[in-house]
C-alpha positions in Angstrom: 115.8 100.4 84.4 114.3 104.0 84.8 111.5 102.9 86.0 113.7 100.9 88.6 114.8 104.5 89.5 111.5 106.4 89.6 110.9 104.0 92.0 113.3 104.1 94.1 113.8 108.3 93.7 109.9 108.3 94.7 110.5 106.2 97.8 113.9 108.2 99.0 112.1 111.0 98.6 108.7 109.7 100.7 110.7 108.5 103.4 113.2 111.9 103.8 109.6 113.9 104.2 108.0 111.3 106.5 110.8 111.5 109.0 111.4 115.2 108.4 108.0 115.7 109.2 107.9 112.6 112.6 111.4 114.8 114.1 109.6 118.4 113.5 111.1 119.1 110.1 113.5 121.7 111.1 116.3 122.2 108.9 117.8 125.8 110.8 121.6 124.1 111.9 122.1 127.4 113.7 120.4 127.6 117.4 119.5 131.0 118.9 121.3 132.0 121.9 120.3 134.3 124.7 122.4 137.4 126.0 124.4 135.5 128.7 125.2 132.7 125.8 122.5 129.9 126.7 121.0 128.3 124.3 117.3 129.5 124.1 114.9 127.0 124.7 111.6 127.1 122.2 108.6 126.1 124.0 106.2 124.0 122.1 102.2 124.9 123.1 100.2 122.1 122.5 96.1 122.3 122.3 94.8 123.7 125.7 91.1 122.2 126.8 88.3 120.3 124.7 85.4 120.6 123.6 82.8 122.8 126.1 80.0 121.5 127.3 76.6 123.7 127.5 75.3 123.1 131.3 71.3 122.3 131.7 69.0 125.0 133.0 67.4 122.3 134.5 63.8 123.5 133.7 62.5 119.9 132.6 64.1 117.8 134.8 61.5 115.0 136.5 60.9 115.3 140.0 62.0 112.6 142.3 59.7 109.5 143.2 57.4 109.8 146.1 
């Protein structure tokens, strides 16, 4: 019977951080309002740009066909 409730403790507990974690895991019940009494808005920045590639010189290129 305890192990019956390890188990299902363990999985209560696995589930409460996987969806914490899927809705952004903020526990703050208060939000922060501006001067004129707006709710502020927090803009999320995601990952700008890839990975960079390094252009050729072009110094051993083949020349065209004849």
């Amino acid at each position: 019977m305890k192990r019956l409730f390890t188990l299902v403790m363990t999985m209560l507990l696995g589930a409460t951080l996987a969806f914490g974690q899927a809705t952004g895991g903020s526990t703050d019940t208060k939000a922060p309002k501006t001067a004129s009494g707006k709710k502020a808005t927090k803009t999320k920045k995601g990952h700008k740009g890839g990975k960079k590639s390094k252009k050729s010189s072009g110094g051993t290129t083949t020349p065209p066909p004849k």
